[in-house]
C-alpha positions, 0 to 999 in steps of 0.5 A: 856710509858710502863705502858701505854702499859701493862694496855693495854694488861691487858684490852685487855685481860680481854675482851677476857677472859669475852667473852670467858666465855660469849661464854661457859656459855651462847652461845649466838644465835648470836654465836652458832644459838643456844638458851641461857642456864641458870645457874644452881645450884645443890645441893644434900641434905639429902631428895632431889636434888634440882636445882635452875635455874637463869631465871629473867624476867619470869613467873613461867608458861612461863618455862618448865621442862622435867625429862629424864628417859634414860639420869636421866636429867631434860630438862629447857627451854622457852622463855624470850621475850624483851619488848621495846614497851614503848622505842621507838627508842633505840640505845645498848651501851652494851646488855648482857643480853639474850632474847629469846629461852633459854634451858638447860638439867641438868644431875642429879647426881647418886641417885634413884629419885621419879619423879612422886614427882617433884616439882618446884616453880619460885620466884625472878628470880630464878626457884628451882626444888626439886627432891625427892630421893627414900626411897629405891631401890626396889631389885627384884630377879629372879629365871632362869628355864628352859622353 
């Protein structure tokens, strides 16, 4: 009986830690009346920033990327529509997959980008976005007169 009621208490509570991941990974709409967010990846390399974004189910042109001067992010965001037209009438037995608005600001780390050098390309589901670091900081210095 008692190992009845601790694999009980172990479910329970590995239900309630998914849907708390769930909850501050993704917040749903339903829980928040917000849109989806993304997971994201960034990876600092020698020459670049480059951002990998997991968004299946898309197109490349369906996504949209928004570099943030003031706030050095970069702004993801879309739609991924649900198509059930050829389902008929469909009843979920489990739906964790995300559909519609989705958006994510990412915060860039602490280096000197090219932003007019941005590109991004989507391929299996995953959206990378290389980030050119500058080849310099350009320091100007300025000489105070009197006016």
């Amino acid at each position: 009986m008692r190992r009845k009621v601790e694999d009980w208490y172990w479910h329970v509570g590995s239900e309630l830690h998914r849907m708390g991941e769930e909850l501050t990974r993704s917040r749903p709409a339903v829980a928040t009346g917000r849109c989806w967010e993304p997971r994201v990846d960034i990876m600092d390399l020698e020459d670049r920033l480059l951002v990998r974004a997991e968004i299946a189910g898309m197109r490349g042109e369906e996504i949209g990327l928004l570099y943030n001067v003031e706030r050095h992010s970069l702004l993801i965001r879309g739609v991924r529509s649900e198509d059930l037209s050829d389902a008929g009438h469909c009843q979920f037995h489990q739906m964790e997959i995300p559909f519609g608005e989705f958006e994510r600001e990412v915060k860039l780390p602490d280096v000197v980008i090219q932003p007019e050098g941005i590109r991004a390309r989507y391929a299996n589901g995953f959206l990378f976005v290389a980030i050119p670091k500058a080849e310099h900081v350009v320091v100007t210095t300025v000489t105070v007169r009197e006016i």
